[in-house]
C-alpha positions in Angstrom: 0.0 0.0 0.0 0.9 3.6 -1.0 2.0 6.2 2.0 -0.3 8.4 0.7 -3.4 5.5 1.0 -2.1 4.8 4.4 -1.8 9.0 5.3 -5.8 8.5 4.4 -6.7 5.2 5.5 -5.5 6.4 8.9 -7.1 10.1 8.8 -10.5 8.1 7.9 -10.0 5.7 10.8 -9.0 8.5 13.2 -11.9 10.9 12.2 -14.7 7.5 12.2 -13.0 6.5 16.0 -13.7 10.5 17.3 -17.4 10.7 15.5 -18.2 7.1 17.2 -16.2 8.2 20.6 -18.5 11.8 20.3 -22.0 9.6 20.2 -21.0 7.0 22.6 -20.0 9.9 25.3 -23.8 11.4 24.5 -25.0 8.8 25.0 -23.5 7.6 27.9 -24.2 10.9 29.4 -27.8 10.8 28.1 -28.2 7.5 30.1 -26.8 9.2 33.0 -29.2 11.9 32.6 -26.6 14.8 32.1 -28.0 16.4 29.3 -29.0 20.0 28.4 -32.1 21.2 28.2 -33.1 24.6 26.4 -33.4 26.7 29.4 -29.8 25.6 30.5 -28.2 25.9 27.3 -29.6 29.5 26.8 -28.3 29.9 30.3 -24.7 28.9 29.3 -24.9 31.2 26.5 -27.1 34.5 28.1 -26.5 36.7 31.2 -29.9 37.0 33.1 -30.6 40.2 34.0 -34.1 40.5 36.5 -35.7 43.9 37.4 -38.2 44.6 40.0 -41.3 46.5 38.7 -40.5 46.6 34.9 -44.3 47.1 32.6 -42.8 49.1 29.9 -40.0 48.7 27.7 -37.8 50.4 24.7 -35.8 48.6 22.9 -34.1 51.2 20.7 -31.6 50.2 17.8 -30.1 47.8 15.9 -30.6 44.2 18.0 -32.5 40.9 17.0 -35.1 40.4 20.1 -37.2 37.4 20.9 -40.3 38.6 23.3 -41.7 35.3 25.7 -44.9 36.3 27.9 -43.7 35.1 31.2 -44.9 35.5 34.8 -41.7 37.7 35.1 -39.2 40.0 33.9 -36.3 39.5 33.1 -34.2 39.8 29.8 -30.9 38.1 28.5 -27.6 39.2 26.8 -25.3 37.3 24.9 -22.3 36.4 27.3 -19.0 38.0 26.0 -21.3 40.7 23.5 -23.3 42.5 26.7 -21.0 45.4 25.7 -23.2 45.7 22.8 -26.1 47.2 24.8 -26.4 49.8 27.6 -29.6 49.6 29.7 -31.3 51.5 32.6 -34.7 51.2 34.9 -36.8 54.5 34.7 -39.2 53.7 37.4 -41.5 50.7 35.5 -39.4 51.0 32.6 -36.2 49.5 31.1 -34.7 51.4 28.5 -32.4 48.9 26.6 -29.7 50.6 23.3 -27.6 48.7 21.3 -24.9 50.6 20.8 -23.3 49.8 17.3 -24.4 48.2 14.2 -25.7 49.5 11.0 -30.0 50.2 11.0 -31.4 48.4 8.6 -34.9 49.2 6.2 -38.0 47.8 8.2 -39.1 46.0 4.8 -35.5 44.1 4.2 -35.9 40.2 4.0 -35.8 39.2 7.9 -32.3 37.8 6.3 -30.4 41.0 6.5 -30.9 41.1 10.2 -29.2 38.0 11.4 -26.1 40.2 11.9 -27.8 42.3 14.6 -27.3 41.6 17.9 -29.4 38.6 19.9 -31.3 39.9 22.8 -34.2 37.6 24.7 -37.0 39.4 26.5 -39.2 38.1 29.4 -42.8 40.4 30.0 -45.2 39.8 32.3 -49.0 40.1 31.6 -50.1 43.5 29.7 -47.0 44.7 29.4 -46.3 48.0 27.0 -43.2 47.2 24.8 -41.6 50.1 22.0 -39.5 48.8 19.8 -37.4 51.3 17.6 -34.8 50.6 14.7 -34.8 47.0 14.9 -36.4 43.8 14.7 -37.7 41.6 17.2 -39.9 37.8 17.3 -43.1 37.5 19.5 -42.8 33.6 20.8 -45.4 31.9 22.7 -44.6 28.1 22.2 -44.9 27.0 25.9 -48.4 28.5 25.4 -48.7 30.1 28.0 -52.5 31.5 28.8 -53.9 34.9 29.4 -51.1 36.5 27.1 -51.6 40.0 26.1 -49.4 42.9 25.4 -49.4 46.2 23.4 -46.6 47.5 20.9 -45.1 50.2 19.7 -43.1 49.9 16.0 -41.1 52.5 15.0 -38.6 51.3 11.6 -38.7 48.2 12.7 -39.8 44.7 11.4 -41.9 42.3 14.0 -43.0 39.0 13.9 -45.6 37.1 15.8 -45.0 33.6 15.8 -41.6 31.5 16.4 -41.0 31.0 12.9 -38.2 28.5 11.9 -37.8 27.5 7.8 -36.7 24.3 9.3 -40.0 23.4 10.6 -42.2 25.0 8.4 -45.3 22.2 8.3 -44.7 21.2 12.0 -45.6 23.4 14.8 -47.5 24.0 17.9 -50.2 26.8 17.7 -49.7 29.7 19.7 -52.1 31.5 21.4 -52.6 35.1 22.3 -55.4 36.7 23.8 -55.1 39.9 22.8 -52.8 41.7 20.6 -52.3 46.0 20.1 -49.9 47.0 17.6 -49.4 50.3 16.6 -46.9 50.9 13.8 -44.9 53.7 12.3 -43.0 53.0 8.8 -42.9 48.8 10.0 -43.2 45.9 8.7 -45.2 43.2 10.7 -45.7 39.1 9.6 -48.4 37.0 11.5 -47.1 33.7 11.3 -49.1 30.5 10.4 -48.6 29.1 14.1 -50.3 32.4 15.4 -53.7 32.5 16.8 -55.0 35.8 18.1 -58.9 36.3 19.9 -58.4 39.8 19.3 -56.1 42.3 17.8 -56.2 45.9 17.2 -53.6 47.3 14.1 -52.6 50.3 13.6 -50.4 51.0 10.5 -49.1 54.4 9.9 -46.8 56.3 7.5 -45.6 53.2 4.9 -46.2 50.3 7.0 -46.9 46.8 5.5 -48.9 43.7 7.1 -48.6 40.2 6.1 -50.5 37.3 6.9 -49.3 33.5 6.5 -52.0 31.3 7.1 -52.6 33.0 10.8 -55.7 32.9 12.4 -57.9 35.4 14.3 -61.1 35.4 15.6 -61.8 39.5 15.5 -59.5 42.2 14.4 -60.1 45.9 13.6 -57.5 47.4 11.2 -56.7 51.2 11.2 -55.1 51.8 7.7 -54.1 55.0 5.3 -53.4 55.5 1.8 -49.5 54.1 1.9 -50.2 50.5 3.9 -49.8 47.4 2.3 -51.7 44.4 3.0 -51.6 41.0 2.2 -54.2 39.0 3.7 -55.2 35.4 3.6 -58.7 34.6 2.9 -59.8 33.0 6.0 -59.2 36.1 8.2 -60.4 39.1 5.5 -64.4 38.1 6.9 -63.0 39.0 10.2 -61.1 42.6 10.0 -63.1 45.6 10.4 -61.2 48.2 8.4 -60.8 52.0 9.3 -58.9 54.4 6.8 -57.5 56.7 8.9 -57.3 60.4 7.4 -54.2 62.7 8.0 
């Protein structure tokens, strides 16, 4: 045999021994019960940060937010990038900046904002959240009950639903009782996982809804001359539209 077979013979043995060595020690420590679940593995990777008090928050600038209704506040920053952000508590608020990073157009494809900077946010019940120059994910897969929140847009692209392309024909509805956006030159995508009892939309100055496959029970729309919509046909019988006049 060649040196150059045996150079690769070996390199294939070596790499098959580590990738069988790899499962064997997951599995041994998934026997043993020492594995990982979400909540610590977000914990290896975030710094919890909880605040007495908190029912309104601004998140201003460039970051990439996911928002969980929780019983609690409390919101997490990557580990070695919390020099990213600066934050402060204004009586019941927290006022949370990201300090660099380029804004981005509201309508971009959600693509271009994978760069920004990953925050996660906790709010309790009714909480009041702004969110300005950036984009941010409303999640409610542990379906959790009595959820409702208002929102503030301003440049900034939202989605409500944890959307993955990965698992785009399996998911777990999410429910939301009620649902107040109010938007200013945003861009906002109701995902097919969503289901809202009631929502109130407000889209101002170039804003632009979209709806994939969500459903809601009652909705009233305020709209003007620049929105865009694009609305699936089982929800249209159940908007109330209002053209607001400037």
């Amino acid at each position: 045999m060649k040196t150059s077979d045996k150079i690769l013979l070996y390199s294939a043995s070596f790499a098959l021994t580590a990738f069988v060595g790899t499962n064997l020690l997951h599995y041994a420590k998934y026997r043993a019960g020492d594995i990982l679940d979400a909540r610590a593995i977000n914990a290896q990777d975030y710094a919890a940060h909880t605040l007495q008090g908190i029912h309104s928050i601004l998140l201003d600038g460039p970051m990439r937010a996911t928002l969980y209704p929780s019983d609690h506040f409390e919101f997490d920053l990557p580990r070695g990038s919390e020099g990213a952000f600066d934050y402060r508590q204004q009586g019941d608020s927290l006022l949370l900046f990201s300090r660099d990073g380029k804004i981005r157009d509201p309508h971009d494809n959600w693509n271009s904002y994978q760069d920004y900077p990953p925050v996660h946010i906790y709010f309790p019940r009714q909480a009041h959240i702004h969110i300005r120059n950036g984009f941010a994910n409303l999640s409610n897969e542990e379906d959790r009950k009595e959820v409702s929140a208002s929102f503030l847009l301003d440049s900034s692209q939202f989605w409500v639903g944890a959307y993955r392309p990965q698992a785009d024909t399996i998911y777990a509805i999410e429910h939301f009782d009620s649902l107040r956006v109010s938007a200013i030159n945003s861009n906002i995508i109701f995902n097919k996982q969503t289901h809202v009892a009631y929502l109130d939309l407000r889209l101002d100055d170039r804003s632009d809804a979209e709806d994939r496959f969500s459903t809601v029970d009652s909705a009233v729309y305020l709209v003007d001359s620049n929105t865009n919509l694009r609305i699936r046909g089982k929800n249209s019988n159940k908007i109330r539209f209002v053209t607001m006049n400037h």
